[in-house]
C-alpha positions as CSV (number, residue, x, y, z in Angstrom):
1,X,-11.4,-46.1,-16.1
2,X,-11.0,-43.0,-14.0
3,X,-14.6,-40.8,-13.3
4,X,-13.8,-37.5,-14.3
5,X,-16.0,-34.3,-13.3
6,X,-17.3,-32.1,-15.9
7,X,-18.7,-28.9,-15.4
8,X,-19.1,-25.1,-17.4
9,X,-16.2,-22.9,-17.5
10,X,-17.4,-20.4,-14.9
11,X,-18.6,-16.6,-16.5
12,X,-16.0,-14.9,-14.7
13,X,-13.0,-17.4,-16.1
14,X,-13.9,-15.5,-19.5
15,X,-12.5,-12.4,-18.5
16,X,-9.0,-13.7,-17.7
17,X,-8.8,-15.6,-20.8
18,X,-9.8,-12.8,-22.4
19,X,-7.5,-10.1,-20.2
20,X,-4.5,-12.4,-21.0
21,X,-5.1,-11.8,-24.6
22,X,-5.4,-8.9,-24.7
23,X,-2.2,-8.3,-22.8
24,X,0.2,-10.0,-25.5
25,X,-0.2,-6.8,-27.6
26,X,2.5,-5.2,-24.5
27,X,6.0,-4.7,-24.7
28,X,6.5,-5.3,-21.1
29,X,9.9,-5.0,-19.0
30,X,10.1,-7.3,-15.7
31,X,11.9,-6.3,-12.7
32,X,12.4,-8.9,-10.2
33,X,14.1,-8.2,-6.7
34,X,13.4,-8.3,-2.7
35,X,13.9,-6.0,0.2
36,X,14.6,-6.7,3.8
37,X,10.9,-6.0,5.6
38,X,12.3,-7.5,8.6
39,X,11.6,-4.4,10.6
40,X,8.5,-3.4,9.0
41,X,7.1,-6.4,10.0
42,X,8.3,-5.9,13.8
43,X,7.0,-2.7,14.1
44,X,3.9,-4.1,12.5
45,X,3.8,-6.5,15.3
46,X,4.3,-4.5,18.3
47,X,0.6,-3.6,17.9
48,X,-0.6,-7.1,16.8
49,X,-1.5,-5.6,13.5
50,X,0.1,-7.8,10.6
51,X,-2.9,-7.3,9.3
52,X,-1.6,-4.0,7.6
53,X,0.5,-5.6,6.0
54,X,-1.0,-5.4,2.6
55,X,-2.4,-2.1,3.4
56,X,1.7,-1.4,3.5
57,X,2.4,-2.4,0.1
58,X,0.2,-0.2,-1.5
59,X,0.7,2.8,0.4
60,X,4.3,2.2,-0.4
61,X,3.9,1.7,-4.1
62,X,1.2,4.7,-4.5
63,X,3.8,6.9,-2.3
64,X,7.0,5.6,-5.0
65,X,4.7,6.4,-7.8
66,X,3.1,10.0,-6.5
67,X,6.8,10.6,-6.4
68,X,7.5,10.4,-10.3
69,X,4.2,9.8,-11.9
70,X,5.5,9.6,-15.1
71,X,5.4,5.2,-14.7
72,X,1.7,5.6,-14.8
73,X,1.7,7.0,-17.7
74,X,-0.9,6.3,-20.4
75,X,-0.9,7.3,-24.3
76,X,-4.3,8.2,-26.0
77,X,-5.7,7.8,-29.3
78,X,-4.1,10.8,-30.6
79,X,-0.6,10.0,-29.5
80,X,-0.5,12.1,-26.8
81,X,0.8,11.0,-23.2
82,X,-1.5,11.8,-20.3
83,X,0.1,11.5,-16.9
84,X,-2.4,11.2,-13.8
85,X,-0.6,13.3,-11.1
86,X,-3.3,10.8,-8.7
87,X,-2.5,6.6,-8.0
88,X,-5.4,5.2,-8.1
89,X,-4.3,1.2,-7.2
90,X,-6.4,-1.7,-9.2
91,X,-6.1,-4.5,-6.3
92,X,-7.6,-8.0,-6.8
93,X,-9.8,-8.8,-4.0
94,X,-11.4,-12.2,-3.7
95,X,-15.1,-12.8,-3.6
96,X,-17.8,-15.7,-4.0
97,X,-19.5,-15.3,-7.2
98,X,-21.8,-18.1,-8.0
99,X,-20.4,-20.5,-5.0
100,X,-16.8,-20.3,-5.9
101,X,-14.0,-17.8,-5.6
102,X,-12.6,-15.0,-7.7
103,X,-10.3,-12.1,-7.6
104,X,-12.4,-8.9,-8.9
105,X,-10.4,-6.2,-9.1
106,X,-11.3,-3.4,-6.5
107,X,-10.0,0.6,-7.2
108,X,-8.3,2.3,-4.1
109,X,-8.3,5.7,-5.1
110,X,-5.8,8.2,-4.5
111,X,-4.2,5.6,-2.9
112,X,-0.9,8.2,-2.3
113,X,-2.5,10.5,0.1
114,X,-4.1,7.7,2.4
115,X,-2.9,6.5,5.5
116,X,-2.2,2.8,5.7
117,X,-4.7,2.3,8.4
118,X,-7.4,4.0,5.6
119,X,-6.5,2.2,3.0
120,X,-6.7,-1.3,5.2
121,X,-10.4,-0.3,6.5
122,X,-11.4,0.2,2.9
123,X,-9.9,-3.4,1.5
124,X,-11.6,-4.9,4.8
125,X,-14.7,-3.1,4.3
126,X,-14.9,-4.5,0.6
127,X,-13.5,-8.1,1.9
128,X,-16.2,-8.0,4.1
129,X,-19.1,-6.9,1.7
130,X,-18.1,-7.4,-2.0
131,X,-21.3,-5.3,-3.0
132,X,-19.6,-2.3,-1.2
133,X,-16.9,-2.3,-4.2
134,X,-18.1,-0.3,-7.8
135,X,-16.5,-3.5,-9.7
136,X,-18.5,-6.0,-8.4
137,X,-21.6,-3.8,-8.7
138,X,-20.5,-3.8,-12.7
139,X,-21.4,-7.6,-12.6
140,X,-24.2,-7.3,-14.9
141,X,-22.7,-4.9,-17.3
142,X,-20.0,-7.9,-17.3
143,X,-22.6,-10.5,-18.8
144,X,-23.8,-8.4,-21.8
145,X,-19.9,-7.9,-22.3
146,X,-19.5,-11.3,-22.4
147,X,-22.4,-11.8,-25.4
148,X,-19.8,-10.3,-27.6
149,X,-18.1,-11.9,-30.0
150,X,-14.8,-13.2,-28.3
151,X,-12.4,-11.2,-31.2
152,X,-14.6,-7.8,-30.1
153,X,-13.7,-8.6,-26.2
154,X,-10.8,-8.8,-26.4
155,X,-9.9,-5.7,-29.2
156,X,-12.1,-3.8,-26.2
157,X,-9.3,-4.6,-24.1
158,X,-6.8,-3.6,-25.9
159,X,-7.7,-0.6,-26.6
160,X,-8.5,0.4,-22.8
161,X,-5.2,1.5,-22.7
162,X,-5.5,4.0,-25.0
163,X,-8.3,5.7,-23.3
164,X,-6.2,6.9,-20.3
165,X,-9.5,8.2,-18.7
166,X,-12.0,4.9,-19.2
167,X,-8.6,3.2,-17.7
168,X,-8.7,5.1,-14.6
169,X,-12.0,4.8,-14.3
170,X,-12.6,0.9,-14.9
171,X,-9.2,-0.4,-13.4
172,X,-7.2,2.4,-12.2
173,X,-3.8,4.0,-13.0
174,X,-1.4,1.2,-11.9
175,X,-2.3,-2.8,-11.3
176,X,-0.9,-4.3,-7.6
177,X,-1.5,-8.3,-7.3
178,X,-0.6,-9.3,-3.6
179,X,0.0,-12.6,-4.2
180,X,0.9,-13.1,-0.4
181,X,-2.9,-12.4,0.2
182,X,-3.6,-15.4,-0.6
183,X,-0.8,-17.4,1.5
184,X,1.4,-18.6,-1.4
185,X,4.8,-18.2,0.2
186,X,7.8,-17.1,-0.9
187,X,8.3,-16.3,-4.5
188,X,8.0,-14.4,-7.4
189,X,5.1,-13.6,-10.0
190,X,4.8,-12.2,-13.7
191,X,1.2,-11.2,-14.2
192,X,-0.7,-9.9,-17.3
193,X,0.2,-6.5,-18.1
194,X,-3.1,-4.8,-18.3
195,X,-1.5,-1.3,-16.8
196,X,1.3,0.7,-17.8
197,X,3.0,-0.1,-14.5
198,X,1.6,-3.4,-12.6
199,X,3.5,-4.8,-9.2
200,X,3.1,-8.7,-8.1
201,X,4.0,-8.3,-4.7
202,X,5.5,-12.4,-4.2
203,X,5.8,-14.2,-0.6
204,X,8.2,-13.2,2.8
205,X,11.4,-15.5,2.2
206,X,13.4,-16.4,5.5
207,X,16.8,-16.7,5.5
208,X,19.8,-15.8,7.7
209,X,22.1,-13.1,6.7
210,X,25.2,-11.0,8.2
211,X,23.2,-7.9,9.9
212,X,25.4,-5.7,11.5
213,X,27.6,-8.0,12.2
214,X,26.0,-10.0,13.2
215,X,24.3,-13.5,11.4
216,X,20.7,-13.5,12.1
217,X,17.6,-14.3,9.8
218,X,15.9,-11.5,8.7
219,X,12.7,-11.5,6.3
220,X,12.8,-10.5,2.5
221,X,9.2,-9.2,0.4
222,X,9.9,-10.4,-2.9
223,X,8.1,-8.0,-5.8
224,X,8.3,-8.3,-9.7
225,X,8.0,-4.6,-11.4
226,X,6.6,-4.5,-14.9
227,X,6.3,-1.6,-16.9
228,X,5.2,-0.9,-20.6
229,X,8.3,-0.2,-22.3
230,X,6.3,1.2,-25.1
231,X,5.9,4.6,-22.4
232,X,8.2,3.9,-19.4
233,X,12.0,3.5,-20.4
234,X,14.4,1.6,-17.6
235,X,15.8,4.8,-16.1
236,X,12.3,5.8,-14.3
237,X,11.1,2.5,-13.7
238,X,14.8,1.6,-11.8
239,X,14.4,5.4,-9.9
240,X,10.7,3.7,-9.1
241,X,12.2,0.7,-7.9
242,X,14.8,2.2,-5.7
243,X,12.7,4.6,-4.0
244,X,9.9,1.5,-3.2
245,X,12.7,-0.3,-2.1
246,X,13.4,3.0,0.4
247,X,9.8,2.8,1.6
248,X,9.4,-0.5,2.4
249,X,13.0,-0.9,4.0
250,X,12.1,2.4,6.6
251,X,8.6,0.9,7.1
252,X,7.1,4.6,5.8
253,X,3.3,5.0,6.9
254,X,3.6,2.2,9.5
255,X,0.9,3.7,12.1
256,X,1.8,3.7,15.8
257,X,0.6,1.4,18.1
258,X,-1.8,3.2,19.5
259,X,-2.7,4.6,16.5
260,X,-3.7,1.9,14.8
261,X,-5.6,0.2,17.9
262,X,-7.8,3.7,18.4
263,X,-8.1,4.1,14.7
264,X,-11.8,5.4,13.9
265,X,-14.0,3.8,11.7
266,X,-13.5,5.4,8.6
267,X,-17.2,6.1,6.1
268,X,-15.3,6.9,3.2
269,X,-17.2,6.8,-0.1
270,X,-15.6,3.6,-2.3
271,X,-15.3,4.2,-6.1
């Protein structure tokens, strides 16, 4: 007979459970594809500074939205649409809470007017001190949520979504899970759909292809688009697609070299 360790589900494990139950009340759409980062990356490198990488995504993703912000969408109570013209970027950013991990989800906001090398210092800052981040600071406000009833939790939930404003405020106007944060490798990801318009951005596949002529191995982000068809039809959310696709082929925001070695420490205010 095998000894088997038991232990307490862990608070925090609540609020998944009840986030992916509340999420079954969406009528998502799932776009899965992969674009050719091969020299985003490389000019990422010539300073050292894969680091940004992540920092990348978003910018790209907050720019592609800004552009047609329409796919983040939300509709109220009152049937009404309310369209945010600002992207503010729910990203899940992994912290110790009571000796193990977890991905709380941190707000970059106004995420498509920041440079990449600001939005980096504010995900390192938070990495670096959790407490610096308004969602972990909610942590106690979490624990009386989680003396409700588990029905009343999750109906909360779903109805987050129709208060376009609490939204934006709790877990901002589109959800990006980088799922290479966390060294999975290559593939794709279908998360909850908690936003009208959430982005699992998947591993760096390697694989040689004919470049110019040329057969060489170049290096493919792989990214799953979801989108509530309830508010964002196909039309918008392929436009979205194609012109992320755009950004992250042409490596837009990518700071120079010497910009991103003599860039200043930035004190902007987080949440």
């Amino acid at each position: 007979m095998h000894d088997a360790q038991v232990r307490r589900v862990p608070w925090v494990r609540q609020l998944v459970i009840d986030a992916g139950r509340a999420a079954r009340r969406r009528h998502a759409i799932h776009g899965l594809f992969e674009v050719d980062v091969t020299s985003a990356r490389a000019a990422l490198r010539r300073d050292d500074a894969t680091r940004y990488f992540t920092a990348f995504v978003v910018h790209c993703v907050a720019a592609a939205v800004a552009a047609d912000p329409v796919v983040q969408a939300y509709r109220d109570f009152r049937g009404r649409e309310v369209i945010f013209d600002q992207v503010d970027v729910g990203l899940p950013v992994e912290v110790d809470v009571d000796g193990r991990p977890f991905a709380f989800t941190h707000v970059l906001r106004d995420a498509g007017r920041r440079t990449v090398v600001d939005l980096h210092d504010e995900i390192h800052a938070v990495k670096a001190d959790p407490r610096r981040s308004p969602s972990v600071r909610k942590a106690p406000w979490v624990h009386g949520y989680l003396l409700l009833p588990g029905f009343v939790r999750v109906r909360l939930l779903g109805m987050l979504h129709r208060m376009p404003h609490r939204q934006r405020a709790l877990a901002g106007t589109i959800g990006l899970t980088s799922v290479g944060m966390f060294d999975a490798g290559a593939g794709w990801g279908i998360g909850f759909q908690l936003h009208t318009l959430s982005i699992v951005v998947g591993g760096i596949a390697r694989r040689p292809v004919l470049f110019q002529g040329v057969l060489v191995e170049r290096e493919f982000l792989q990214l799953t688009v979801s989108a509530d068809h309830d508010i964002v039809d196909g039309a918008p959310a392929a436009r979205f697609i194609a012109r992320l696709r755009e950004l992250l082929l042409t490596g837009d925001g990518i700071p120079a070299p010497d910009t991103a070695a003599a860039a200043p420490v930035h004190s902007r205010r987080l949440g």
